[in-house]
DRENZAGU-853738 format. One record per residue (C-alpha): residue in one letter; x, y, z. Coordinates in steps of 0.001 Angstrom, whole numbers, padded with zeros to 6 digits, always signed. Each point is the difference from the previous one (the first is absolute). Last residue first. Layout:
REM residues N
AXYZ
...
This chain:
REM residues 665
X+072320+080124+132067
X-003462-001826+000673
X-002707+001916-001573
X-002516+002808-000229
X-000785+002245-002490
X+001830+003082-001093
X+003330-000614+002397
X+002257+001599+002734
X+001996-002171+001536
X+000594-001041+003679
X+002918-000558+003311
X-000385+000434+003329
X+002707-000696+002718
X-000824-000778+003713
X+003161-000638+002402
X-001757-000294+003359
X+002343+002455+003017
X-003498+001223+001146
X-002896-002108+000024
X-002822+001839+001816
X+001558+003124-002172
X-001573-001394-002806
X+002993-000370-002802
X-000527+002481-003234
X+000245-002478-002999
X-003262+001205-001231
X+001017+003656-000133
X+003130-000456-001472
X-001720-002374-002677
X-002479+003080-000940
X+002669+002670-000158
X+002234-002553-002306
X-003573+000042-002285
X-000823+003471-000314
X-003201+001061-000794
X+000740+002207-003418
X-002740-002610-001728
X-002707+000587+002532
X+000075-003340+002138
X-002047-003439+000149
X+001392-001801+003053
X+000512-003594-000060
X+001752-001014+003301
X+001394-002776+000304
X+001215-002173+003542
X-003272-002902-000429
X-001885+001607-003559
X-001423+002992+000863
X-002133+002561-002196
X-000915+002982-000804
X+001729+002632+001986
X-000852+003529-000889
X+002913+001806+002116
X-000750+002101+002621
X-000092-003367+002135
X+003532-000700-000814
X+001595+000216+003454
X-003358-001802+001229
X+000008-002943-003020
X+004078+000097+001198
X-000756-000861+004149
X-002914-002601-001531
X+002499-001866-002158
X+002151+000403+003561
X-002514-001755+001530
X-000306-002536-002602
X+003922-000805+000502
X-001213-000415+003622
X-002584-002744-000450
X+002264-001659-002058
X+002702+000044+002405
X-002042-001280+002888
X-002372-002256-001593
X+003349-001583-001375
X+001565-000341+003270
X-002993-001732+001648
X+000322-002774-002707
X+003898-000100+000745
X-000799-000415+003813
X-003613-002597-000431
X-003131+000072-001070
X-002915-002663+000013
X-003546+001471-000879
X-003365-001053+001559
X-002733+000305-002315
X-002598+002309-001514
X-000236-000648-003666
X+001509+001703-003239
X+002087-003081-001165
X+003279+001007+000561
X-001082+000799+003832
X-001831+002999+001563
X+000996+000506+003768
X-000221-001423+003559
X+003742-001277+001039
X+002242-002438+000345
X+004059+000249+001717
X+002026-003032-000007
X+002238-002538+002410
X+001339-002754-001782
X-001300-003363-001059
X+000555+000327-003482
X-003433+000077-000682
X-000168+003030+001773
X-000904+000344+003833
X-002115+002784+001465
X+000547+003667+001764
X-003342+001675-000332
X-001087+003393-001674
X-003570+001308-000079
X+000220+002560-002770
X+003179+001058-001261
X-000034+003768-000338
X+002517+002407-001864
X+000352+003228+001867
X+001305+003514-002149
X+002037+002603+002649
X+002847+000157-002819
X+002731-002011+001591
X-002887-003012-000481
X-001884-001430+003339
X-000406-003718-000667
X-003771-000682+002385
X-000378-003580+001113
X-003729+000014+000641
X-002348-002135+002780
X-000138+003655+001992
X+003244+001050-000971
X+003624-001651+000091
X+001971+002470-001444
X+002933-000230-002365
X+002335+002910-000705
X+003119+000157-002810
X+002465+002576+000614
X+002652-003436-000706
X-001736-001933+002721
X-003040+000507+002414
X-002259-001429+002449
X-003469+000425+001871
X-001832-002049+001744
X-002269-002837-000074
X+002297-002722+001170
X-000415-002794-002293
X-001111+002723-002551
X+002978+002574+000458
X+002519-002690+000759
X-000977-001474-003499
X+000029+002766-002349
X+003395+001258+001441
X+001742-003201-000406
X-001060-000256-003257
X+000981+003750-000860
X+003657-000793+001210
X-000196-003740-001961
X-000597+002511-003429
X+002545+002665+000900
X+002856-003044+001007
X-000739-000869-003977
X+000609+003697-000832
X+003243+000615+002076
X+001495-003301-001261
X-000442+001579-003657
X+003036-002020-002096
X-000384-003177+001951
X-003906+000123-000934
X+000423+000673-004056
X+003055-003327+000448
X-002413-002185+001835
X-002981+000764-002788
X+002514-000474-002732
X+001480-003260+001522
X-003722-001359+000237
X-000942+000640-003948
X+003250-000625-001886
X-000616-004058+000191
X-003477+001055-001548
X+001383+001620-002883
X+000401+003270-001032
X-001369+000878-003667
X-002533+002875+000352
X-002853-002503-000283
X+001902-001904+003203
X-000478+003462+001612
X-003704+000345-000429
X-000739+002571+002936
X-001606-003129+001048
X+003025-002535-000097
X+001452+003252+002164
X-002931+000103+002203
X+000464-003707+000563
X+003693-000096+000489
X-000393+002612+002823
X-001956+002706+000589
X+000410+001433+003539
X-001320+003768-000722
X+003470+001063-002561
X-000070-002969-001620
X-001649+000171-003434
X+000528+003399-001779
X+003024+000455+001816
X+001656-003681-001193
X-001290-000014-003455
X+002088+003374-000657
X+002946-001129+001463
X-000349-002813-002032
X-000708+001854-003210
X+002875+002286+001053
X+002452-003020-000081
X+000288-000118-003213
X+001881+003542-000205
X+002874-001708+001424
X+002368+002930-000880
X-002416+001975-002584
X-003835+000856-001250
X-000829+000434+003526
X+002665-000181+002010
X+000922-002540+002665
X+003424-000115+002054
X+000602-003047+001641
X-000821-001656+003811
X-003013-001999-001584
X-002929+001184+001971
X+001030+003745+000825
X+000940+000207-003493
X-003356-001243-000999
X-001868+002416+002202
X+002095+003117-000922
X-000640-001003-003814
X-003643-000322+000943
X-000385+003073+002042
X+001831+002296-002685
X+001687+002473+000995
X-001180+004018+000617
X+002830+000142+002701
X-002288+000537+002908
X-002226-002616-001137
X+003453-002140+000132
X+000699+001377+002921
X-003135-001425+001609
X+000459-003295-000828
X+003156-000459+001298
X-001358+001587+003449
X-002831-002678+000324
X-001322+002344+002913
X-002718-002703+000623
X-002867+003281-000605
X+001912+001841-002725
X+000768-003601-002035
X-003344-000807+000277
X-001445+003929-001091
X+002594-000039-003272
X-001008-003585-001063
X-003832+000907-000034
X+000809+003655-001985
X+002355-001532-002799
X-000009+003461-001325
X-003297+001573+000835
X-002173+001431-003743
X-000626+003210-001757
X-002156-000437-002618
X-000553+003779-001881
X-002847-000121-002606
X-000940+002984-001807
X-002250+002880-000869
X-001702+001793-003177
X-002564-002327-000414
X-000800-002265+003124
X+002608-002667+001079
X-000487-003438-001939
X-000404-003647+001321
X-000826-002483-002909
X+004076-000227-000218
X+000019-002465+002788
X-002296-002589-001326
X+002745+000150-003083
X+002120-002752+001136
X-003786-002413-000411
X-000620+001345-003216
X+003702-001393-001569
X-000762-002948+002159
X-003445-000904-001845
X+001530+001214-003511
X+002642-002336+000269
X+001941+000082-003730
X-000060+003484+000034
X+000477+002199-002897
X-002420-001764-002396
X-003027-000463+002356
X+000522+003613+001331
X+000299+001417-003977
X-003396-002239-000618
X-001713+001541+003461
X+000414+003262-000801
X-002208+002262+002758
X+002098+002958-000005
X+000512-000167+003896
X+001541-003993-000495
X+002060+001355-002540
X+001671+003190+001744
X-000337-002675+003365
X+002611-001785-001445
X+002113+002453-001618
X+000379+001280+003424
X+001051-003638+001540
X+002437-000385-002518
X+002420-001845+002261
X-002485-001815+001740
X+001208-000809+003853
X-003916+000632+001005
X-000464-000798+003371
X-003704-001872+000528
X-002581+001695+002644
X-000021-001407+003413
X-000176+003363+002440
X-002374+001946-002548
X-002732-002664+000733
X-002592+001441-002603
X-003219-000406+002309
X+001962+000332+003404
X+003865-000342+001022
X+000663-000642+003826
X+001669+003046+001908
X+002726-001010+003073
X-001306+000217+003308
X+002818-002808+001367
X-002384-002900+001095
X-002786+001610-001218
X+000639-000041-003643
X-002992+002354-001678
X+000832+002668+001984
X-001248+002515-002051
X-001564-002248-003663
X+001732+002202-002742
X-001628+000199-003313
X-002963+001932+000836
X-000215+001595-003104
X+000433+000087-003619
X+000211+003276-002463
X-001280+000297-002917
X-002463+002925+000658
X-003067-002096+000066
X+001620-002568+002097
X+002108-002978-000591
X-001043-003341+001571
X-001169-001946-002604
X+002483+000762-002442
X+002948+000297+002069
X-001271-003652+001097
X-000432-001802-003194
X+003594+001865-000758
X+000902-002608+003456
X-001546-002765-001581
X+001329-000038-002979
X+003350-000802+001526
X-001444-003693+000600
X+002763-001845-002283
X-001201-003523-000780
X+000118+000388-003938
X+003320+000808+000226
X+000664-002731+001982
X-002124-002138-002430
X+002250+001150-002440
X+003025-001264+001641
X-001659-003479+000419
X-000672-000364-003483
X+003566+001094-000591
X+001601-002349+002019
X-002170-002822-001318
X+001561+000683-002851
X+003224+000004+000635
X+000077-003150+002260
X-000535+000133+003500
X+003332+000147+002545
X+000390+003718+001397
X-003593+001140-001183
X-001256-002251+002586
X+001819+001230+003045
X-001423+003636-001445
X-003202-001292-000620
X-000575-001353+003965
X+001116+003662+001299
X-002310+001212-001794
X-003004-002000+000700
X-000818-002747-002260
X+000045-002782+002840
X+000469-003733+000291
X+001254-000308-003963
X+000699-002986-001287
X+001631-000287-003506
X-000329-003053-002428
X-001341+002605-003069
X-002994-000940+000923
X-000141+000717+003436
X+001138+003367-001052
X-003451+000332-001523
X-001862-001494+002924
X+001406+002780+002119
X-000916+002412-002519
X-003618-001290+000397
X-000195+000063+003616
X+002102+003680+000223
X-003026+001177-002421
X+001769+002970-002236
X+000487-002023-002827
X-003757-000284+000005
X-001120-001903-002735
X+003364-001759-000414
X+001150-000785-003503
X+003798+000893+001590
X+001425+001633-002646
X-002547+002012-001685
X-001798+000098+003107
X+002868+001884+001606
X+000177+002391-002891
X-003156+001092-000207
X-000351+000358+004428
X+003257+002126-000257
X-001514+002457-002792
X-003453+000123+001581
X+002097+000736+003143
X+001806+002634-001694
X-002930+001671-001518
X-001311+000461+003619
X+003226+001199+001532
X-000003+002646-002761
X-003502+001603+001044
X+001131-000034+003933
X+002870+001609-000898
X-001658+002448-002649
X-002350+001021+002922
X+002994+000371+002397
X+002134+001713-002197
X-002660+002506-001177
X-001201+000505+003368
X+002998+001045+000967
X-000535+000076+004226
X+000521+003247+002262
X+000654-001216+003616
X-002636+000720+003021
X+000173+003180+002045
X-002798-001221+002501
X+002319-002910+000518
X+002940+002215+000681
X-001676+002214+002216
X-001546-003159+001669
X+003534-000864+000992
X+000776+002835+001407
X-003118+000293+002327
X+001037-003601+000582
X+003724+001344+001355
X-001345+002587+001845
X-002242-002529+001731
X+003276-002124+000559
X+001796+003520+001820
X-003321+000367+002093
X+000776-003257+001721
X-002656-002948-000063
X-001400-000100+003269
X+000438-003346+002051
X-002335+000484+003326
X-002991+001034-002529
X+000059-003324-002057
X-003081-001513+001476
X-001834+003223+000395
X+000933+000500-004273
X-000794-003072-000827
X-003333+000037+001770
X-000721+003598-001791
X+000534-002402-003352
X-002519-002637+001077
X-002637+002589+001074
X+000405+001435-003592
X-000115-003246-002008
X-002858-001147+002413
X-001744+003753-001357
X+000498-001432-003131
X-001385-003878+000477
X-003543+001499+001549
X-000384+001835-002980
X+000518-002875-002082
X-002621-001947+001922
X-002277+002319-000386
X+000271+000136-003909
X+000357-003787+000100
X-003794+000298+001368
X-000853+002343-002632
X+001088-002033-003285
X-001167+001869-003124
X-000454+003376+002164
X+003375+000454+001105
X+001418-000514-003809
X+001613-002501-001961
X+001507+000550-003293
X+000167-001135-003767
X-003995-000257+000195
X-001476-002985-002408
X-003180-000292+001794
X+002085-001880+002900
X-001274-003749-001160
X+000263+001003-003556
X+003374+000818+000818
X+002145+003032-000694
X+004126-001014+001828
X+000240+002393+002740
X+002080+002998+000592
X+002250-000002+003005
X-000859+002077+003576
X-003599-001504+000880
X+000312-003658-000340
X+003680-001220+000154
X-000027+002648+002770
X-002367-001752+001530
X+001811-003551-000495
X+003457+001342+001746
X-001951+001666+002358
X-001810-003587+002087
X+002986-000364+002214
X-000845+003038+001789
X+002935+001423+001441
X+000904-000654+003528
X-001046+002165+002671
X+001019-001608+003697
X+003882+000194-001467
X+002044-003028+000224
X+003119+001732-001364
X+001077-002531-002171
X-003866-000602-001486
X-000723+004125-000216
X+003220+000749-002156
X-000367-003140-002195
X-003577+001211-000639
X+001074+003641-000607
X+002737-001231-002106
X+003713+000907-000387
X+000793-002525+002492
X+002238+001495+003409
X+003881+000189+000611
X-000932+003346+002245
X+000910+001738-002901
X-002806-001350-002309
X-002287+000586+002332
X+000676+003616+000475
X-000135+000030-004002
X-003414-001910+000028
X-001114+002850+002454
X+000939+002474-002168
X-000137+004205+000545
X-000602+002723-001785
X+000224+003803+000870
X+003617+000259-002421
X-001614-002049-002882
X-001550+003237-001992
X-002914-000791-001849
X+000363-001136-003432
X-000420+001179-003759
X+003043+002727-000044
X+002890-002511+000618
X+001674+000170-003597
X+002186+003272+001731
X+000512+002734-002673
X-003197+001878+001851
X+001708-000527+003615
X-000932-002483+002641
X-002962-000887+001853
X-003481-000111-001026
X-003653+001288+001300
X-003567-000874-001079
X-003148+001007+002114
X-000992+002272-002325
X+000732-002810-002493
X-003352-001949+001537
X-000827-002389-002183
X+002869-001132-002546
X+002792+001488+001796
X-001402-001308+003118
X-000264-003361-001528
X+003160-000092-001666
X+002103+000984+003471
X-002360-001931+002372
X+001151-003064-002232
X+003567+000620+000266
X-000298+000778+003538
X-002143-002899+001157
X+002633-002278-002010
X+003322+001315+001316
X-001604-000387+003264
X+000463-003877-000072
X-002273-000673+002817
X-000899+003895+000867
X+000397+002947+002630
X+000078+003955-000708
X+001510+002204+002303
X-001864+003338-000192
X+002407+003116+000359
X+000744-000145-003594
X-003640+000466-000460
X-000709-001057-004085
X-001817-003249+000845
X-001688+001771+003273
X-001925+002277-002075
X-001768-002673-001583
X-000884-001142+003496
X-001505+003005+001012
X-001619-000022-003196
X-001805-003113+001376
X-000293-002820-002730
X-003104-000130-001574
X-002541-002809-000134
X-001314-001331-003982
X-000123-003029+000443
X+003487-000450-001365
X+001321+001863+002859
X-001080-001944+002746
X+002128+001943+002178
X+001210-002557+003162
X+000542+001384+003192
X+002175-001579+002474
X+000036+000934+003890
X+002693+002467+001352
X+003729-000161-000849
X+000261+003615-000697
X-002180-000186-002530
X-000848-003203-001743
X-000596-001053-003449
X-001815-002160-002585
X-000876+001590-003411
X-001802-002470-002202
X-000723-000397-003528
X+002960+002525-001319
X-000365+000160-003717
X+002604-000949-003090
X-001725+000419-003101
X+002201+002649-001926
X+003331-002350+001108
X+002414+001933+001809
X-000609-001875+003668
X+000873-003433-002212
X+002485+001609-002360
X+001998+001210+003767
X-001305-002512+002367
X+002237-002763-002157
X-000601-002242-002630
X-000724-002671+002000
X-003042+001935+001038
X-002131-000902-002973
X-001272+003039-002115
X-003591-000010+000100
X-000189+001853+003028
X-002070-000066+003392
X+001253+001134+003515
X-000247-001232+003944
X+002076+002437+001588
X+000998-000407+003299
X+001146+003305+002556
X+001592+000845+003580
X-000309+003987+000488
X+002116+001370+002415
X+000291+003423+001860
X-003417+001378-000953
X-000819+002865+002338
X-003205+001201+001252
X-002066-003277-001558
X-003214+000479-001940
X-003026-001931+002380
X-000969-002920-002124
């Protein structure tokens, strides 16, 4: 091939081996000493494919090498973050000539190439309310090139170690020349992954994603690059102590039960039987209706089989697994990852659904834990399962000599609803420093509520009320924001969901204003607004333009009827249960997109303000930032709490700790 003048863009696959499995993460898996690139698909400047047979021995173009490091270059993947990773390693590795970083020495970035010339075409999907996958991508968008259906079992074959045969001459891998024809055919399935991606991008060329969102994933694969320092000492000794306590827990069960497997939910079901007790389900929520009437005994059998059932192994299972040579873990943060508001999704150790700790002792805790005594652990704690479990958190460590400042929004969702309806009661109290729920509850009842004081009961209400009815819940939401656990009864339910929407008029008439909206811009494909909010009716797409330039994208909208009988919006999208389907929505549904999608743009607005700042980690409004110890905190929160000037007159406040290891204050 004839060497190109200029190289604008360079569209790339990988196809790579390693023995670490990719669950893991592309960090450990691109790290590992035997990780190889088989083949190097790519296209310049949108010209015909060409695939690098790399593990026979064919070399990829200097040119192209050259390219990687070429700020000026525009590089082009499914799932970039992976091609970059692995491109960083491998260089390193092969070619460190060719090698270049990003950051500053102090900086934990120093192993990767620079995000700022990348670009993702599963991200661009993702914000046009697209799947995450190149197949799902290809299917909705009825591209000519569709992936080959066949990958899934050559990569099974050529990209994972095999299980030694006699049948396979006992090899622990597959190479080109031990299957030749599925060599071919693999090469033929990269360059499709490369054709398939430039047909995302044609496709999707009329709906650019804005530069201020690529900004905002170079950001965000800063902070994955940066990774978050683990103990190793607490999570080895964690993982090491969970073990002992399930041999514990399993002892005493059997002892008495006389069950083989007290942990079998048929044979502990049998069990209760029994003992004249029938039990439909041994779920949590099951035990704790049981625990309320069974006998004493069976009470604590049951208790220790809760023990028994707690899965916060798993996620020390994961630090361990995932952690990198120099402690830290990576890739935690999945950009865009919710595409109906562009909020991040969790990855590998699922920072966004790790257990609180409300431990008292937490420190003394993890002092144990860290020194490895199991017998002093056993005898302080009566729950060793939950006592790991609060101390997930505490795994996370700043480097030596530094430390953590969390800075996180003040009651950021109810702050941006209240802004947009002009709730005005609402807002003073943010403007007051009160407290939302007292405010709430007094709004509610028509009394004074303070917390810890005058009708200081009727916080928890208050309380149960924001969390659960601020997007249309009703009785429902609240029975599943588990208000009848927290002691109301049913007959309370209804007049507490009339009283929440009596005392914000302005935010229920917010959710029928954005209804309207939604459906006089389908049914007549145009363009409306309400409360600064735009919606467009695009091409088959209902567009919500944000105050901050940022689109969200409903894919193929249609007005239909809901089982009601009532007039209702559907859509295209990803459902609960991961598939492709056709989504009902409605007003207070549309409202929530809206005002979560905009307290993650001003998460974004803060990671900028504090992008000189080594941030960590993110956990929905937090920011975990580790810090020299003279960093000042108050500076830090001042910072964050800065309003976006797209949303002038919004009452933001920031508030955070300082800490050695990680934790809920």
């Amino acid at each position: 091939m004839q060497i190109p003048e200029v190289i604008k863009k360079l569209s790339i696959d990988l196809e790579t081996y390693s023995s670490v499995p990719i669950k893991y993460g592309v960090y450990p898996y691109a790290e590992s000493t035997d990780a190889e690139i088989l083949l190097f698909g790519y296209s310049i400047n949108d010209e015909p494919v060409i695939v690098v047979d790399v593990a026979s021995g064919e070399k990829i173009p200097d040119y192209i090498l050259k390219a990687l490091t070429d700020d000026s270059v525009i590089k082009w993947a499914f799932n970039a973050s992976f091609e970059r990773i692995f491109l960083s390693y491998w260089l390193k590795r092969n070619y460190p000539e060719c090698f270049e970083s990003y950051s500053i020495p102090e900086d934990s970035v120093g192993n990767y190439l620079a995000p700022s010339s990348w670009r993702c075409s599963m991200i661009w999907s993702a914000y046009m309310g697209l799947p995450l996958s190149l197949e799902g991508v290809g299917a909705v968008l009825g591209l000519e090139e569709q992936k080959l259906k066949e990958g899934k079992d050559l990569i099974r074959y050529f990209c994972v170690p095999c299980k030694p045969t006699k049948v396979n001459g006992g090899r622990t891998r597959n190479m080109p020349h031990d299957a030749p024809d599925k060599w071919e055919l693999f090469k033929k399935y990269n360059k499709r992954d490369v054709e398939v991606e430039m047909s995302i991008q044609q496709k999707l060329s009329r709906f650019p994603v804005p530069d201020s969102v690529w900004d905002e994933y170079h950001i965000d694969q800063e902070i994955n690059d940066r990774g978050i320092l683990l103990d190793m000492d607490v999570v080895t000794n964690a993982i090491k102590f969970d073990t002992f306590s399930k041999a514990r827990l399993i002892g005493t069960l059997k002892d008495k039960t006389d069950l083989e497997n007290p942990n079998s939910v048929a044979q502990m079901k049998d069990w209760l039987l029994s003992k004249g007790i029938e039990a439909d389900s041994l779920d949590k929520k099951a035990v704790l209706e049981l625990l309320k009437t069974v006998p004493s005994d069976v009470a604590d059998v049951l208790k220790l089989r809760q023990q028994l059932a707690k899965s916060s192994v798993k996620k020390y299972q994961a630090m361990q697994n995932s952690v990198c040579t120099d402690g830290r873990a990576r890739g935690m943060f999945q950009f865009y990852g919710a595409n109906r508001s562009g909020r991040w999704a969790g990855r590998i150790i699922q920072l966004q659904n790790l257990p609180q700790n409300h431990m008292t002792d937490l420190e003394d805790a993890r002092d144990i834990v860290k020194s490895g005594d199991y017998e002093l652990m056993n005898m302080l704690y009566d729950d060793v399962p939950d006592a790991l479990s609060q101390l997930i958190r505490t795994a996370f460590i700043p480097k030596p000599g530094y430390k953590f400042c969390v800075s996180d929004f003040s009651a950021i969702e109810a702050r941006v609803i209240a802004f947009l309806a002009k709730e005005n009661w609402r807002m003073k109290v943010f403007k007051d420093n009160g407290d939302i729920y007292c405010a709430s509850a007094s709004a509610m009842f028509h009394v004074p509520v303070e917390k810890h004081g005058v009708n200081g009961h009727l916080r928890q209400k208050g309380k149960i009320a924001e969390l659960a009815l601020g997007y249309g819940g009703s009785v429902g939401a609240l029975t599943a924001m588990g208000a009848l656990d927290m002691g109301l009864t049913e007959d309370e339910l209804q007049p507490l969901v009339d009283s929440w929407r009596a005392s914000n008029p302005n935010i229920v008439q917010f959710w029928w204003d954005v209804d309207r909206c939604v459906k006089t811009a389908i049914k007549q494909r145009t363009a409306t607004e309400t409360h600064g909010i735009r919606f467009i009716y695009q091409s088959g797409m209902l567009f919500i333009a944000l105050p901050s330039g940022r689109r969200l994208c409903y894919v193929k909208p249609k007005i239909g009827e809901n089982r009601f009988g009532g007039e209702s919006v559907t859509y295209e999208g990803v459902g609960a249960n991961k598939k492709w389907e056709r989504i009902e929505s409605y007003g207070p549904k549309f409202v929530e997109n809206i005002v979560q999608a905009i307290s993650r743009d001003i998460l974004c607005h803060a990671m900028r303000t504090l992008s000189h700042c080594f941030i960590v980690g993110h956990v929905h409004d937090e920011l975990i930032i580790e810090t020299p110890m003279d960093a000042d905190l108050t500076a830090i929160c001042e910072q964050m709490g800065r309003t976006p000037t797209w949303i002038e007159g919004l009452l933001l406040r920031a508030d955070g700790y300082e800490t050695a290891f990680y934790k809920k204050d």
